[in-house]
C-alpha positions in Angstrom: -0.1 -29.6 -0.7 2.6 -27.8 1.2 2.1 -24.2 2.2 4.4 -22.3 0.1 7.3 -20.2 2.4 5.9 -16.9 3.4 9.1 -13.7 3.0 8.2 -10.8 5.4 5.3 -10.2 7.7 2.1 -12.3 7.6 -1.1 -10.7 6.4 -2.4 -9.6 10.1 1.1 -7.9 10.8 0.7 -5.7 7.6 -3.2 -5.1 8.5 -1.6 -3.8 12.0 1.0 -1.6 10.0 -1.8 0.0 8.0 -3.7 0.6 11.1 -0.7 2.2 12.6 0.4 4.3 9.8 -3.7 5.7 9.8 -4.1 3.8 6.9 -8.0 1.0 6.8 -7.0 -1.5 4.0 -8.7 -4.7 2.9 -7.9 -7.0 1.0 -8.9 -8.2 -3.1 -8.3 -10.8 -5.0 -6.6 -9.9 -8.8 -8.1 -12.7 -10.4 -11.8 -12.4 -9.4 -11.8 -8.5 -7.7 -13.7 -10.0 -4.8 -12.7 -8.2 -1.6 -11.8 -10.0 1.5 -11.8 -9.6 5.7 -9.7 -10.3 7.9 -6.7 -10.4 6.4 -5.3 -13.7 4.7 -2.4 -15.4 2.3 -5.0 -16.9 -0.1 -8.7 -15.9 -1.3 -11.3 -18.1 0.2 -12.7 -21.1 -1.9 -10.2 -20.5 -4.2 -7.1 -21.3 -2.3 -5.0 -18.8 -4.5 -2.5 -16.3 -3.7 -3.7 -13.5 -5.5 -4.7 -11.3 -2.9 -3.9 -7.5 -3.2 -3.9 -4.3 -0.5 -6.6 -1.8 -1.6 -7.8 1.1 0.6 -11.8 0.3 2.0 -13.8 3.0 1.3 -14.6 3.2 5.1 -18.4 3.3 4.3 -20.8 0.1 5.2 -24.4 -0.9 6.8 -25.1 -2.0 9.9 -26.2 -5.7 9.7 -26.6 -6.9 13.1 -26.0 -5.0 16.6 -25.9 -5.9 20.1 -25.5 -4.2 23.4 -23.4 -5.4 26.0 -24.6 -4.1 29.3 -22.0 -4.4 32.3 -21.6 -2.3 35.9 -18.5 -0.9 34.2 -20.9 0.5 30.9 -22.4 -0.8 28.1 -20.8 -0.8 24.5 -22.0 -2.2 21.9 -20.8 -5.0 19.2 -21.7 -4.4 15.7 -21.6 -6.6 12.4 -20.9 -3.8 9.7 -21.2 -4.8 5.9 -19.0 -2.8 4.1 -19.5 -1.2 1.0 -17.0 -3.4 -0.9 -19.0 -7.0 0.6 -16.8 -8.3 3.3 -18.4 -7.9 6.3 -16.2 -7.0 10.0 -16.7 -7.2 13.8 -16.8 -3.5 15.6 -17.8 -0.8 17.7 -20.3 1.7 16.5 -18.9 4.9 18.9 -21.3 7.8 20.1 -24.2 5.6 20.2 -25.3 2.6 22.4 -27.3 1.0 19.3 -28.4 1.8 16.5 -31.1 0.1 14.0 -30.1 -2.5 11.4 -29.2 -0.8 8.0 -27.9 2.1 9.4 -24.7 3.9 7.3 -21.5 4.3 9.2 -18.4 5.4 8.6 -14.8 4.1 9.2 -12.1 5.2 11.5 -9.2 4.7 13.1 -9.3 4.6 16.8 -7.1 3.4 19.7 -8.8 0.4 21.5 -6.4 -1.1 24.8 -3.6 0.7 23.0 -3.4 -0.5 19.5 -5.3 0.8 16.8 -8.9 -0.4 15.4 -11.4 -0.1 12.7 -14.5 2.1 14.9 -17.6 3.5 13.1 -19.7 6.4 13.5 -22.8 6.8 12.6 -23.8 8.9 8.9 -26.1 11.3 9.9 -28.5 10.8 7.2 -29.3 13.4 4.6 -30.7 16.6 4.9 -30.0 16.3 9.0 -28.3 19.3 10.5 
């Protein structure tokens, strides 16, 4: 099978140009409306070319957390499961952890210069 020619930017360029423009889109197929991260030219398993730019809600779960402790400061590295299934490597900001199956939100932040996905905590409900 040969890859079909590609017109334009790839589908990690236009993820980039999203990010730049303030913009956090993922990615869906048409056929199946299964959503997809990181970007890519054809829907896993399926090998189709279907896929489609939709905005993420921004809201997920923490699914698994670590801390990354150095003389420079610790950060953390989080596995966030978003609302719409995918699931994407971050930071969880103001916090050094925070417990599995916590609610974050989505934002746009500047990491080494280029912009990233970050998350903040959701202060849960009824908290001041």
């Amino acid at each position: 099978m040969t890859p079909k020619p590609t017109t334009g930017p790839g589908p990690e360029a236009e993820y980039r140009e999203f990010l730049r423009a303030g913009r956090f889109m993922i990615q869906r197929s048409a056929a199946t409306g299964r959503h997809v991260f990181y970007p890519r030219v054809a829907a896993p398993g399926t090998g189709m070319e279907d896929l489609e730019w939709v905005a993420a809600s921004g809201l997920g779960t923490i699914y698994s957390i670590t801390v990354n402790r150095a003389r420079a400061g610790s950060y953390n590295i989080a596995l966030v499961e978003l609302d719409e299934g995918p699931r994407l490597l971050t930071r969880i900001e103001g916090v050094e952890t925070a417990p599995i199956g916590t609610r974050v939100k989505a934002r746009i932040a500047a990491i080494d210069g280029e912009p990233a996905v970050v998350f903040d905590v959701v202060p849960p409900a009824g908290a001041a």
